[in-house]
N, C-alpha and C positions, 0 to 999 in steps of 0.2 A: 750188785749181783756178782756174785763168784763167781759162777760159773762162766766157760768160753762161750762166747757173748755171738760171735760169727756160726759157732754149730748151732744155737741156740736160736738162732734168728733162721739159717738155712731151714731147720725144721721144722719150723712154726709156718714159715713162705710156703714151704711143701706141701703142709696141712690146709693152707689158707687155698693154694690151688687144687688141693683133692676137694676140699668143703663145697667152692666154686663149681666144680665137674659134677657134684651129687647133685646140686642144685639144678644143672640142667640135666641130665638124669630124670630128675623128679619132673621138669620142667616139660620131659618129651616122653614121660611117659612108660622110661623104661623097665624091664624085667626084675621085680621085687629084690630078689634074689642077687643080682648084683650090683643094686643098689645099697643093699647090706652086707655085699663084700668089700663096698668103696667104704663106708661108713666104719667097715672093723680096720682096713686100713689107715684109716685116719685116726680113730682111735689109739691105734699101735704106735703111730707115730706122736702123739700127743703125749702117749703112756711114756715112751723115751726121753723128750723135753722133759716131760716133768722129773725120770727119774736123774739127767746129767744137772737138773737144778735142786734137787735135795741134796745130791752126793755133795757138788760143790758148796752147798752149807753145812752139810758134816764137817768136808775137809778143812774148811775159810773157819766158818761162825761157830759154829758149835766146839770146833777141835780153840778156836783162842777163848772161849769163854769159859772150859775143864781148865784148860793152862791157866786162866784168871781166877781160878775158884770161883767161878759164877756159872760153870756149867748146867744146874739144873733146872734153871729156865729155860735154856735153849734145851735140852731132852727131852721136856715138859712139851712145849710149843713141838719138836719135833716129834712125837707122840702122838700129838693130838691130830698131822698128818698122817701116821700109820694108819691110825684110828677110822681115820676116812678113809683109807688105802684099803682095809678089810674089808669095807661094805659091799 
């Protein structure tokens, strides 16, 4: 993996302790409402990880495999993540 490996893990731990809190949240019963303002936080934070792990495949994989002339699988495969990314 390319990407910084320590921001990449602090934010997943963050995630993994917000998921944790929702859990008990649901678990005690709390007010809908910010139960699904912990869940868009988490989210948000998931959406960041995922985007400092695309970027650093741009920068790392994708940028040596244009320089190798073999970039259009990696555009391909990176695409087919946009692709999901629109839904």
């Amino acid at each position: 993996m390319q990407a910084d490996r320590k921001k990449v893990e602090r934010l997943l731990k963050t995630a993994r302790g917000q998921i944790d809190g929702i859990l008990r949240m649901v678990e005690e019963d709390r007010y809908c409402m910010d139960i699904s303002a912990q869940i868009m936080a988490t989210d948000a934070i998931l959406r960041k990880v995922n985007n400092e792990v695309i970027r650093a495949h741009m920068k790392g994989c994708v940028k040596s495999a244009i320089l190798d002339g073999a970039g259009d699988e990696k555009i391909d495969e990176l695409m087919q993540v946009v692709d999901k990314l629109s839904r």
